[in-house]
VEXDREN-2710 file (C-alpha; in Angstrom, 1 decimal):
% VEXDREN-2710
k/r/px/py/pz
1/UNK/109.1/90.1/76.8
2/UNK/111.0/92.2/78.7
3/UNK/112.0/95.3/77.2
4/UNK/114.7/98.3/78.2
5/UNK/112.9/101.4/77.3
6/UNK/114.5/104.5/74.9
7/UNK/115.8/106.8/77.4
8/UNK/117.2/103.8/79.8
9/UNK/120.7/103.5/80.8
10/UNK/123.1/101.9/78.5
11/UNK/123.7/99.4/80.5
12/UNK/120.5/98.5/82.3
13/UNK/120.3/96.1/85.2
14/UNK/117.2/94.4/86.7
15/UNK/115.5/97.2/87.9
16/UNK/114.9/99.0/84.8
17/UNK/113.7/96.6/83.0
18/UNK/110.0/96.2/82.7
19/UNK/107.7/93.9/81.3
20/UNK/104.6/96.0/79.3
21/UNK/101.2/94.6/78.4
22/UNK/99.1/95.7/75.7
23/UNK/96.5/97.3/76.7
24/UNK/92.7/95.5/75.6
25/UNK/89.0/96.5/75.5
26/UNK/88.7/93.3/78.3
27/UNK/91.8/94.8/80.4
28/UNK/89.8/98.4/80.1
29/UNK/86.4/97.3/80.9
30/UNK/87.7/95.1/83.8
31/UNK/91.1/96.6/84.8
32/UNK/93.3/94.4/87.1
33/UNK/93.8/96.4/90.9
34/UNK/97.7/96.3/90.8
35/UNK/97.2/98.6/87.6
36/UNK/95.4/102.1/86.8
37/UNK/94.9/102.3/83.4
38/UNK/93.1/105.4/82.9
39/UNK/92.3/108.4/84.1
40/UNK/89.6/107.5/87.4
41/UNK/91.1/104.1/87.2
42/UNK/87.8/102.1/85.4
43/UNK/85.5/103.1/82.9
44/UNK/82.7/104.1/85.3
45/UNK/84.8/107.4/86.8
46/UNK/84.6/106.0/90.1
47/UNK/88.3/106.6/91.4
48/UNK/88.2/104.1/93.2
49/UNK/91.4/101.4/93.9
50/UNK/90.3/98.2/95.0
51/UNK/94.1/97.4/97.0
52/UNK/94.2/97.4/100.3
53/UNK/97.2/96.7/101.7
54/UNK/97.8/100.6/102.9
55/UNK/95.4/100.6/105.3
56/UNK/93.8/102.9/108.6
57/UNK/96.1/101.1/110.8
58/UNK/99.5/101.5/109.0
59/UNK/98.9/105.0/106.9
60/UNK/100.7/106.9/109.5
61/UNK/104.1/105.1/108.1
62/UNK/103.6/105.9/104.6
63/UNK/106.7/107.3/103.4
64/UNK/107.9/108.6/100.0
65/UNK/109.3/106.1/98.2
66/UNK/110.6/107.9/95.3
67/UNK/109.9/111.6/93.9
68/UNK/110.8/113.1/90.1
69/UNK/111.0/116.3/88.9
70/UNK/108.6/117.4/85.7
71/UNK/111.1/120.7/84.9
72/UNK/108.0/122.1/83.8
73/UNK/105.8/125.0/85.8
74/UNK/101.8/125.8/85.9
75/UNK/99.0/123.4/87.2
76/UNK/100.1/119.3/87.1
77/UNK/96.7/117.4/86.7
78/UNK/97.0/114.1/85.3
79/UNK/97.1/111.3/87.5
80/UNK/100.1/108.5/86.9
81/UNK/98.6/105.8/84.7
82/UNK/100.5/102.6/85.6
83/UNK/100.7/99.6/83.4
84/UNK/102.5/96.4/84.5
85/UNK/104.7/98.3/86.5
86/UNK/105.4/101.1/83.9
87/UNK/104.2/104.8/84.8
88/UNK/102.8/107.1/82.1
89/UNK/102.8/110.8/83.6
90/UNK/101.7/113.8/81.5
91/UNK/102.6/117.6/82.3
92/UNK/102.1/121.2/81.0
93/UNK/103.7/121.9/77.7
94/UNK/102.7/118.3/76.2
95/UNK/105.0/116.6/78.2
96/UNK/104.7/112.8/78.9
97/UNK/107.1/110.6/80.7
98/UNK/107.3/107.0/80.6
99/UNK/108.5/105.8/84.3
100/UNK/109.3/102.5/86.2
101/UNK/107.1/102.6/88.4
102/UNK/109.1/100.8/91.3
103/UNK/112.1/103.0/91.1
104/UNK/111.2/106.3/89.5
105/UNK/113.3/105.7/86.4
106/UNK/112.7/108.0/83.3
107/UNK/112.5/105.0/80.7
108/UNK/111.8/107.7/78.1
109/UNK/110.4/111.0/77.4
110/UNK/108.4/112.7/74.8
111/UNK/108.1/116.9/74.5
112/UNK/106.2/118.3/71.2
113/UNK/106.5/121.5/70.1
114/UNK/104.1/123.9/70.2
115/UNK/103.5/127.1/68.5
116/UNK/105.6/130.1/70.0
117/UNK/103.0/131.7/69.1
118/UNK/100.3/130.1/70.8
119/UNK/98.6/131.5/73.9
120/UNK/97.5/128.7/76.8
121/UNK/94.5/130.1/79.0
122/UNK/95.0/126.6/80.8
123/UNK/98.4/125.4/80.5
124/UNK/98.1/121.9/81.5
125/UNK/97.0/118.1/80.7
126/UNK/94.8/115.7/82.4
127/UNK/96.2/112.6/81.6
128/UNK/97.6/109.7/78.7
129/UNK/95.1/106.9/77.4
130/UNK/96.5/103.7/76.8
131/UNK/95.3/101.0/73.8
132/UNK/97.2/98.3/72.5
133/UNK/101.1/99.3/72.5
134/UNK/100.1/102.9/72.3
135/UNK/100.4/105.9/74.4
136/UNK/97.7/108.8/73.4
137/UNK/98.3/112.4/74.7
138/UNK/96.2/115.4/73.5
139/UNK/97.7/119.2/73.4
140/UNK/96.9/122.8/73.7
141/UNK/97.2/123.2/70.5
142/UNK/94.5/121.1/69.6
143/UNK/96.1/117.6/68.5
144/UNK/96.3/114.1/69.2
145/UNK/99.6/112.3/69.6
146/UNK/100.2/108.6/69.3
147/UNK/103.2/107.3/71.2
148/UNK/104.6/103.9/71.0
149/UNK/104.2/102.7/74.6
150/UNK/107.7/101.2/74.6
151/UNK/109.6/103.6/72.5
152/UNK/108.0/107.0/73.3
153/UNK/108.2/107.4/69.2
154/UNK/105.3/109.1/67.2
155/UNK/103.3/106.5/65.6
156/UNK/100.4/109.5/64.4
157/UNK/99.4/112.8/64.9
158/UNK/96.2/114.6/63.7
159/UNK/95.5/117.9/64.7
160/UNK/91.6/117.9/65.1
161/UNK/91.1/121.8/65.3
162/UNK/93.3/125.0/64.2
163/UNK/94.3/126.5/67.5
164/UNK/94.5/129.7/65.8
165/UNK/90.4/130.0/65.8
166/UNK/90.8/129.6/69.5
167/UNK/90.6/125.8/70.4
168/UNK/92.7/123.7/72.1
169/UNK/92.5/120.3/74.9
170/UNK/93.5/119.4/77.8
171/UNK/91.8/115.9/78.3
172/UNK/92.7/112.8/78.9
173/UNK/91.4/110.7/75.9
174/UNK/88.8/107.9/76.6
175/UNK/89.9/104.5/74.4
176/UNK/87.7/101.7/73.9
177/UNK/86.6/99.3/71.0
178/UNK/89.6/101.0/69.0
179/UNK/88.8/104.7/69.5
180/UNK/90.2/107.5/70.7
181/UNK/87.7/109.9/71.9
182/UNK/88.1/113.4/72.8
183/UNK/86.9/116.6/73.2
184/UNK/87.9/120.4/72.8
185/UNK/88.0/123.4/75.0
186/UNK/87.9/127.0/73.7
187/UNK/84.8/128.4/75.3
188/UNK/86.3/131.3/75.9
189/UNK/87.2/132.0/72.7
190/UNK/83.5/131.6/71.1
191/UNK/84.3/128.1/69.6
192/UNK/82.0/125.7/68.6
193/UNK/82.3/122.8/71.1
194/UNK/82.7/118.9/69.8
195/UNK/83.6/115.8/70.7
196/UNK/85.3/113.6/67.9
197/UNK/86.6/109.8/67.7
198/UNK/89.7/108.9/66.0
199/UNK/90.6/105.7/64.6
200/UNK/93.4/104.1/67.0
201/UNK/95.7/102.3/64.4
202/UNK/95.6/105.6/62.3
203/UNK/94.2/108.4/63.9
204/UNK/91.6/109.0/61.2
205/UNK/88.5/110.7/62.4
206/UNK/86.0/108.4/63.0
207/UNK/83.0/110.5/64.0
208/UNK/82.5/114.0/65.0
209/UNK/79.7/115.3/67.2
210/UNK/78.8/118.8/67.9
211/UNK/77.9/119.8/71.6
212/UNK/76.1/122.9/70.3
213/UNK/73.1/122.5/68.3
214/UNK/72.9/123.9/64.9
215/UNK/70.7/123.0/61.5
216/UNK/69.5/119.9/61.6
217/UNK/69.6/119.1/65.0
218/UNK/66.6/118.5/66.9
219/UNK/67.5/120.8/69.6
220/UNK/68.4/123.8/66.9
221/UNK/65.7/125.5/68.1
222/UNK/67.0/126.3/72.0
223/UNK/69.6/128.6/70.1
224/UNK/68.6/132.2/68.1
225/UNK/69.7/133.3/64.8
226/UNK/73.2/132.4/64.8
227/UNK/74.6/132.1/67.8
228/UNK/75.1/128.4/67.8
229/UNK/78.5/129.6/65.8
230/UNK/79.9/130.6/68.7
231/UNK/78.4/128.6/71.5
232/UNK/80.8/127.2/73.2
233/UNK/79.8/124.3/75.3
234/UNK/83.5/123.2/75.2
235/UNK/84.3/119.3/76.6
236/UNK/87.4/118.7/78.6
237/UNK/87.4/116.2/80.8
238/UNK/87.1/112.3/80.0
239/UNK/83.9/110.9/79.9
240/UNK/82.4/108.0/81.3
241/UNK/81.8/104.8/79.6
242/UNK/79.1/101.6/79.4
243/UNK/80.7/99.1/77.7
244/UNK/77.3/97.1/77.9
245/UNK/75.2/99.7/76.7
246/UNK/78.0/101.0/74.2
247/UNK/77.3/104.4/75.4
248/UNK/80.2/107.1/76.5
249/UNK/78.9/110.1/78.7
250/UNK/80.4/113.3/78.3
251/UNK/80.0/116.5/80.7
252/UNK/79.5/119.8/78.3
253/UNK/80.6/123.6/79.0
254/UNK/78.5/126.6/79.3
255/UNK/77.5/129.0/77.0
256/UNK/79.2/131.6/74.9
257/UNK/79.7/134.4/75.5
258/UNK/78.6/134.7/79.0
259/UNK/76.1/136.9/79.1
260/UNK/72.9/134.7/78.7
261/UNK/70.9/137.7/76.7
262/UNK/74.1/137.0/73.9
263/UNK/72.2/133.9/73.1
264/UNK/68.5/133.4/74.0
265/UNK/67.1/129.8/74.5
266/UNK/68.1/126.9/76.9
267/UNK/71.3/126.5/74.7
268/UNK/71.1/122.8/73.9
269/UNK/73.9/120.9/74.6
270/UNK/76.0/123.0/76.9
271/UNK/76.0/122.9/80.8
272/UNK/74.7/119.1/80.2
273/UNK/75.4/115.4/80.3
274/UNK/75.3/114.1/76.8
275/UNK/74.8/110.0/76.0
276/UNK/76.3/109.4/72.8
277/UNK/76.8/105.6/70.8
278/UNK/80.3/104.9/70.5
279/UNK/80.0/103.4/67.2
280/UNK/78.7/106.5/65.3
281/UNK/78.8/109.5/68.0
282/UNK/75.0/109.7/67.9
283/UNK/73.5/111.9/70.8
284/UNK/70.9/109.3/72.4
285/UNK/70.4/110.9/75.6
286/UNK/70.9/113.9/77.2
287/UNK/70.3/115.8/80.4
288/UNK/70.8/119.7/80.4
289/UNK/71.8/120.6/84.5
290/UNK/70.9/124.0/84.1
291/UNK/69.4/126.2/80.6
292/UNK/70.9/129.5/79.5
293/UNK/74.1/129.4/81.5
294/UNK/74.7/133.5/83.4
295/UNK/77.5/132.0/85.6
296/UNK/80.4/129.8/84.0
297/UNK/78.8/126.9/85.2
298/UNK/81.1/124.4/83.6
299/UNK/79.5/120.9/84.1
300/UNK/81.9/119.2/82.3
301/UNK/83.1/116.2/85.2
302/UNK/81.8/113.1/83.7
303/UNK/78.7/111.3/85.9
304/UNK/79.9/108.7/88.0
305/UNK/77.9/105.4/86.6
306/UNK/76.6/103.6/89.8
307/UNK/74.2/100.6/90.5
308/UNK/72.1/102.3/93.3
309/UNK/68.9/100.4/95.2
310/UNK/65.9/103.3/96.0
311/UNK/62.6/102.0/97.4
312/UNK/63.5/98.0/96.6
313/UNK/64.4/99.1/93.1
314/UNK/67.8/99.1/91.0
315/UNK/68.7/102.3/89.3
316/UNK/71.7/102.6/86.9
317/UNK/73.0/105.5/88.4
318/UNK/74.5/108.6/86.5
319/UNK/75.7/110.7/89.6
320/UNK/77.5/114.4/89.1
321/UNK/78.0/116.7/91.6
322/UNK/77.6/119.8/89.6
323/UNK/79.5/123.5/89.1
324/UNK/76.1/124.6/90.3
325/UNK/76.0/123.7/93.3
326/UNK/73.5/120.7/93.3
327/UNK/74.3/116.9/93.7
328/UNK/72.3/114.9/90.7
329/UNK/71.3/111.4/90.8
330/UNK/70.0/110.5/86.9
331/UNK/68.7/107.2/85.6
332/UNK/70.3/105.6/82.8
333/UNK/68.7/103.7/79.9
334/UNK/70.4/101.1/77.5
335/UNK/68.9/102.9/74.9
336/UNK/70.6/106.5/76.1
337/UNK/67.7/108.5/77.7
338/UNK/68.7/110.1/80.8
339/UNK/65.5/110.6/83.2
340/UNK/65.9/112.9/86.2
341/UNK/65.4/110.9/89.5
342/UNK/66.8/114.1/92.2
343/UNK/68.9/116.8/92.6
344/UNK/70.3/118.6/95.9
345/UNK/72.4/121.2/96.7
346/UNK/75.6/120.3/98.3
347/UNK/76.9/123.9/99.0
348/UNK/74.9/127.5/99.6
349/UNK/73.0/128.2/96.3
350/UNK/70.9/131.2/95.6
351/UNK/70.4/130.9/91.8
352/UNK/67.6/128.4/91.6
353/UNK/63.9/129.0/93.3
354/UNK/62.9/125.8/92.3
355/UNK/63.5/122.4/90.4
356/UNK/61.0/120.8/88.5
357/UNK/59.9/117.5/90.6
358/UNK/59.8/114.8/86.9
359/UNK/62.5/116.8/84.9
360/UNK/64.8/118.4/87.0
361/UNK/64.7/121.7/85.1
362/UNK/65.4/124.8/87.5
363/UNK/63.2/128.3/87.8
364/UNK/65.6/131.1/88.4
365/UNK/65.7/134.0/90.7
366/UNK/65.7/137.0/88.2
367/UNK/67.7/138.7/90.3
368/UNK/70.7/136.7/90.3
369/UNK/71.6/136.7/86.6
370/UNK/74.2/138.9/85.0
371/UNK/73.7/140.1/81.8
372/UNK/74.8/142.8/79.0
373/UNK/74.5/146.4/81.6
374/UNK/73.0/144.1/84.3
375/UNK/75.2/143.6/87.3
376/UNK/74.1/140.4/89.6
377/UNK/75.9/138.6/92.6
378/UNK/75.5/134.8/92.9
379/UNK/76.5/131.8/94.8
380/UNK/78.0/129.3/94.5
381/UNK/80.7/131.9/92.6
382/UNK/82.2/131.5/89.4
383/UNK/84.5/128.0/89.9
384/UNK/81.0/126.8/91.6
385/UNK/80.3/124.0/94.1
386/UNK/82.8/122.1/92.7
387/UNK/85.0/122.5/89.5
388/UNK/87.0/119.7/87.6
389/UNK/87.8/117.8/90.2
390/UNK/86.5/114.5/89.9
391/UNK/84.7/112.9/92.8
392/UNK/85.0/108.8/93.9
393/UNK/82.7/106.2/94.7
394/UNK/83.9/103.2/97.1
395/UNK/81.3/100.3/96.3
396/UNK/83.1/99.5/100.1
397/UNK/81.7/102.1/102.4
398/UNK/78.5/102.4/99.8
399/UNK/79.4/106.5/100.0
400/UNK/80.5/109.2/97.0
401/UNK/82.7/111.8/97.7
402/UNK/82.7/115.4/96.4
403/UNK/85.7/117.8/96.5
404/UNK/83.5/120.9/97.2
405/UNK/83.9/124.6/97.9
406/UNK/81.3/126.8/99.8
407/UNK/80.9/130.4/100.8
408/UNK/82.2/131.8/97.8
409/UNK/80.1/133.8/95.9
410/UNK/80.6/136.0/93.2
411/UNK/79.5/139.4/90.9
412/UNK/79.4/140.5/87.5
413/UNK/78.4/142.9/85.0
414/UNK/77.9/142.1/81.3
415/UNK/78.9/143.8/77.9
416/UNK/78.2/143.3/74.7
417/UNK/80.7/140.7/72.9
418/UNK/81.0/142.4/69.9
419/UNK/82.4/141.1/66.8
420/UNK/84.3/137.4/67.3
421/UNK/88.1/137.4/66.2
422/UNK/89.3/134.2/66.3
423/UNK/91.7/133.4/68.9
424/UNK/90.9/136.3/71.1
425/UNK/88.5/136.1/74.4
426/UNK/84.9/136.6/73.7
427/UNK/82.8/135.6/76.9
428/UNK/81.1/139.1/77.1
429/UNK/82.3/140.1/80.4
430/UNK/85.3/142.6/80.9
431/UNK/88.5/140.7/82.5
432/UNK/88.9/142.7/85.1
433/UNK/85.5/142.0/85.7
434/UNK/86.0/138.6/86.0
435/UNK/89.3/138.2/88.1
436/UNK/87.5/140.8/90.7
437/UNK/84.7/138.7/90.7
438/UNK/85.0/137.0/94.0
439/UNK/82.7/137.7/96.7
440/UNK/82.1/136.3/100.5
441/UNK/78.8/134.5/101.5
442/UNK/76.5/136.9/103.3
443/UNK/76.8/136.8/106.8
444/UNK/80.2/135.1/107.0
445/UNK/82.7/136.6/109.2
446/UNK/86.1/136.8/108.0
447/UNK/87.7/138.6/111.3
448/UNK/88.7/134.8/112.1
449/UNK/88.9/131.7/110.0
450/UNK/86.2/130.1/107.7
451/UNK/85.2/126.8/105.7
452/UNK/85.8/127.3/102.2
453/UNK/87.1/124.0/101.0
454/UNK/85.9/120.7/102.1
455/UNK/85.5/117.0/101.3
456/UNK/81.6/115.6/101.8
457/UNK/80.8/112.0/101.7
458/UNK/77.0/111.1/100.1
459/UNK/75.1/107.5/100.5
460/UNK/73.6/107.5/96.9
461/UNK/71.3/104.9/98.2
462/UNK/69.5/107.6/100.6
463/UNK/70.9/111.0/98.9
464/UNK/71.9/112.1/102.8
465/UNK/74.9/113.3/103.6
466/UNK/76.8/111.4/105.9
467/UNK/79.8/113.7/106.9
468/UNK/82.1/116.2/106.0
469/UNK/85.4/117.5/106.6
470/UNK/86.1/121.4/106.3
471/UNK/89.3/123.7/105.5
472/UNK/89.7/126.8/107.1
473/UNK/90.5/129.9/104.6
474/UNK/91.3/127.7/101.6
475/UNK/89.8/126.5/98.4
476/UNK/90.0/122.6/97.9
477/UNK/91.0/121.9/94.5
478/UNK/91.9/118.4/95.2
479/UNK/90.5/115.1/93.2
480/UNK/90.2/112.5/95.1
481/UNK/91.2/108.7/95.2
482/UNK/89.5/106.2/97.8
483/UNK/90.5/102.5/97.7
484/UNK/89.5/99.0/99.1
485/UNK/90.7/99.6/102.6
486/UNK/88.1/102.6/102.9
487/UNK/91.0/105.6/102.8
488/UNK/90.4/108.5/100.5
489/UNK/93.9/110.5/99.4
490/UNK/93.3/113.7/98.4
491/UNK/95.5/117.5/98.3
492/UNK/94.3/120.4/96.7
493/UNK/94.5/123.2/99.7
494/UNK/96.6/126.2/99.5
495/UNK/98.9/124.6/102.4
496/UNK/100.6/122.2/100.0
497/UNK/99.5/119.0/102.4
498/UNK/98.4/115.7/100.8
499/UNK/96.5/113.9/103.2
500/UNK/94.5/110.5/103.9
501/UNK/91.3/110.1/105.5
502/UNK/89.4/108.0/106.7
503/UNK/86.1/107.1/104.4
504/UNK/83.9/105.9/107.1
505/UNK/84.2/109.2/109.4
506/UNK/85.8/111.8/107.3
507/UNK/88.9/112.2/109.7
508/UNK/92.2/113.0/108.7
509/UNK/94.7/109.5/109.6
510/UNK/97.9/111.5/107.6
511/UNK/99.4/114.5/105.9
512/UNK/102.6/115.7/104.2
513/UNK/103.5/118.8/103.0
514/UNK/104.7/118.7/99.5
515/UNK/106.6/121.0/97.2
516/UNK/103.6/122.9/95.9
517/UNK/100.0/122.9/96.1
518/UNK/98.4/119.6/94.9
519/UNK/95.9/119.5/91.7
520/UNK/96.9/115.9/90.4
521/UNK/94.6/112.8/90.0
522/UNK/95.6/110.4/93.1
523/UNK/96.0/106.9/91.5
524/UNK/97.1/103.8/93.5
525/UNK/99.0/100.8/92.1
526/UNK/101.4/97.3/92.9
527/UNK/104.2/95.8/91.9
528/UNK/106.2/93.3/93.4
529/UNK/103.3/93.2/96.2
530/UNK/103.9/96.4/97.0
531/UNK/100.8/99.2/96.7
532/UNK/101.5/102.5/96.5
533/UNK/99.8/105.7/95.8
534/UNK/101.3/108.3/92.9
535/UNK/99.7/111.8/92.8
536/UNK/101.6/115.3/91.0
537/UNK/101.8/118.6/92.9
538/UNK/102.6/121.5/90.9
539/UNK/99.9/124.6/92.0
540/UNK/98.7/126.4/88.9
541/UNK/95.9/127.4/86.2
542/UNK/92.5/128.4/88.1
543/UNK/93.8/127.2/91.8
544/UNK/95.9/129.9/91.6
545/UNK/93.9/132.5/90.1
546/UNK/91.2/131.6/92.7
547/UNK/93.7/131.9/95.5
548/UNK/94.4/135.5/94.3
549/UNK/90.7/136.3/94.9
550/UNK/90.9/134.7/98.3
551/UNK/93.4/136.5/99.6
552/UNK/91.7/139.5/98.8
553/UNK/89.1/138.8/101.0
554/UNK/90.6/137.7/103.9
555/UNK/93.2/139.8/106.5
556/UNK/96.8/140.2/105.3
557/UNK/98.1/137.9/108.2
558/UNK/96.0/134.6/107.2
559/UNK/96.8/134.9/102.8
560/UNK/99.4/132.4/101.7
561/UNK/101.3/135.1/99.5
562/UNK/103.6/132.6/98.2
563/UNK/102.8/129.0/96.5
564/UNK/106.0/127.4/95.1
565/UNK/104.9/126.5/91.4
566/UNK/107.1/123.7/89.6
567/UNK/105.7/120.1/88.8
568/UNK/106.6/117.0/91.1
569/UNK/105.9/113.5/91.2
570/UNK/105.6/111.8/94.0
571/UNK/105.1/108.3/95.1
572/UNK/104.1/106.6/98.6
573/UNK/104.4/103.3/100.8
574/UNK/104.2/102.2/103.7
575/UNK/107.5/101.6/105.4
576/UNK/108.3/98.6/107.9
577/UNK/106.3/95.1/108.1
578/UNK/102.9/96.2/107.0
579/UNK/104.3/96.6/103.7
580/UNK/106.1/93.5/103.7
581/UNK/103.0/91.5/104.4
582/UNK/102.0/90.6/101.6
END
């Protein structure tokens, strides 16, 4: 039925009317390619579109086709979620929009109201999940709203953790088999991390699952005395998900506080890939990337589940191009055990000596960890090889991209934590410390430009590299979104451009410069036979504290001193006949 949305004009013609679709475990395990229904588009992360009608011939006429304001500030990450022709967009300060998606019409608009008195370390939001005739959005103050898709009224709320004791999310939810599952952040603040399911009709809790060991857990013993209490191993980004396997992978945090010697032990589940059963949250599997975090290692980006062939033999694939530094092929089993198949590092690292050849597990140079009165200098640097960000796979060109960042190192000194108050920083590690942190590779000469940022492409089947594409004096905070015609779209540099490349060769085929820097999930979408590709820019959050550090180190004349904040949406086609053949 077609329906005129709260928010639409009083007297609404054609054009804003849209037809919506509820949203099904079969659309979500096999999403149609006119639509992108979550966050990376299917349930295996890959970010991958199949449409093709934008292709390497006709991507130098893509043109915007319509742009919209957020009229909020701060870092824009979610990518548009597109239904049937219906655009769900989130924003800092739990915003989300409801949009046609053919003519950029606000169909309504939902703001809740947080806490004056809450404080956002990360003011921003990844993403809606859809289910049914809901609309799910979490908040930085710790809650989970349910939206009716068509009405943009509150159906539930539940409020999963008090934001007062320091938690708070970010994620986009994952939604299958009638659960909402998500996870909170609040390392920082020496939470206990979890991940938690809620009931989709209701939003009663479901399950609850903590990502830090503690009494009764087999892996208690990797923490001493009781520093599990305030572990951190926070979760916020969207897993992964197996439908056949009815397993949901989630990327953990590191440690807390920072300083490894705070907490002895390898610190079970943080800096990790954790396999848990939908049905009952169950850990059945787990891989830990690196023990005893020193370096706010984050590996919280869900694995990208591939189907790879090594030596005549089929491996379900979980892939994650980690914080660390290192690219991580693990085999998955029906039954949840992850088993280590390789790792390799994808950027300069200096932290590990060694990995161990059947588990993976690293040796570390001593010298390289920071720790209470023990000042160390590492590399890759504190936001790592790669940080959120998610890579993409194109089953097309066989190859997996990775949004990376090299040459950055950093250095720190450790203190003792102290007493925990809740809602106040306790990582262990003055601030100053830690916004000062930044350091140049040795041997890298910043009299004239270097590579910082860059996109690489991987073949999973032979773990080579096959290419890479470098930018000069900027960070590359860009996800990245390839599709059926073999283009990857991708921003994330400090010069505000969002470009297209090609997938086979790396080479850049188009670029505009946008209102502000670009930190949104690309997604891709049709209607009426058009295909289009949506993506937010509004700079923000750690982009832009990480650009402070760069300019630091690099001559006056080369910083970008200024990068417009303020969220905007913008969509893209292609112009002229190619888009009309169809």
């Amino acid at each position: 039925m077609a329906l005129a949305f709260a928010g639409a004009p009083a007297k609404a013609g054609p054009a804003d009317k849209v037809d919506y679709k509820p949203v099904t475990d079969q659309r979500l395990a096999n999403p149609e390619p006119e639509n992108w229904l979550q966050y990376r588009g299917n349930y295996q992360s890959w970010g991958y579109s199949p449409l093709d009608q934008i292709t390497a011939k006709n991507v130098t006429k893509l043109v915007p086709a319509w742009s919209l304001s957020t009229g909020v500030s701060e870092g824009h990450q979610a990518p548009p979620i597109v239904n049937n022709g219906v655009m769900f967009v989130t924003t800092p300060q739990a915003q989300v929009m409801a949009i046609n998606a053919r003519t950029g019409e606000i169909l309504w608009r939902y703001q809740k109201e947080l806490p004056p008195e809450l404080s956002q370390l990360h003011p921003t939001n990844r993403g809606v999940g859809l289910y049914g005739d809901s609309v799910y959005m979490t908040t930085t103050d710790a809650c989970v709203v349910a939206l009716g898709a068509t009405t943009g009224k509150v159906k539930w709320e539940k409020c999963v953790a008090p934001w007062q004791d320091g938690y708070y999310m970010t994620l986009s939810p994952l939604v299958a088999k009638g659960k909402v599952v998500v996870g909170v952040s609040g390392g920082e603040y020496g939470v206990r991390g979890f991940i938690t399911a809620l009931d989709a009709e209701t939003g009663n809790e479901a399950w609850k699952t903590y990502t830090v060991a503690g009494p009764g857990d087999p892996a208690a013993d990797t923490w001493k005395g009781d520093s599990w209490k305030t572990g951190g191993g926070s979760v916020w980004i969207q897993g992964s998900y197996d439908p056949a396997a009815n397993l949901a992978y989630f990327g953990t945090g590191n440690g807390g506080p920072w300083t490894p010697d705070a907490r002895p032990g390898d610190n079970l589940y943080t800096s990790s890939v954790v396999a848990l059963d939908l049905d009952s949250g169950k850990i059945k599997g787990h891989h830990q990337y690196h023990w005893n975090d020193a370096w706010d290692w984050d590996e919280v980006s869900a694995p990208v589940l591939i189907d790879i062939e090594r030596d005549g033999k089929t491996i379900p694939a979980a892939i994650h191009a980690g914080r660390n530094g290192y690219l991580w092929t693990l085999e998955r089993s029906k039954d949840g055990p992850l088993s280590f198949v390789e790792a390799k590092p994808f950027v300069y690292q200096n932290v590990f000596s060694s990995l161990d050849p059947k588990t993976g597990r690293p040796t570390y140079d001593q010298s390289k960890i920071p720790g209470i009165n023990r000042r160390a200098a590492f590399c890759p640097g504190l936001w790592g090889g790669k940080d959120w960000p998610p890579e993409a796979y194109n089953p097309k060109t066989g190859l997996f991209y990775i949004p990376s960042n090299d040459n950055l190192c950093s250095e720190l000194a450790g203190a003792q934590a102290g007493t925990r108050k809740p809602g106040e920083l306790y990582i262990g590690i003055p601030i100053d410390e830690v916004l000062n942190s930044l350091r140049l590779r040795d041997g890298v000469d910043k009299s004239k430009p270097f590579a910082i940022g860059a996109i690489q492409a991987w073949d999973p089947k032979t773990g080579k590299k096959a290419w890479q594409h470098d930018f000069q004096d900027s960070a590359n905070w860009g996800p990245l979104l390839t599709t059926g015609s073999g283009l990857i779209f991708a921003g994330g540099t400090s010069d505000r451009k969002f470009r297209a490349l090609d997938g086979s060769t790396g080479k850049v085929l188009w670029e505009t410069r946008l209102n502000s820097g670009v930190t949104g999930v690309p997604s891709s979408y049709m209607v009426d036979g058009i295909q289009y590709v949506a993506v937010q820019a509004g700079w923000g959050v750690d982009a832009e504290r990480m650009l402070t550090g760069i300019n630091a180190l690099i001559p006056e004349e080369r910083r970008v001193s200024v990068l417009p904040q303020g969220g905007v949406i913008w969509v893209f086609r292609v112009m002229g006949e190619e888009a009309a053949a169809r």
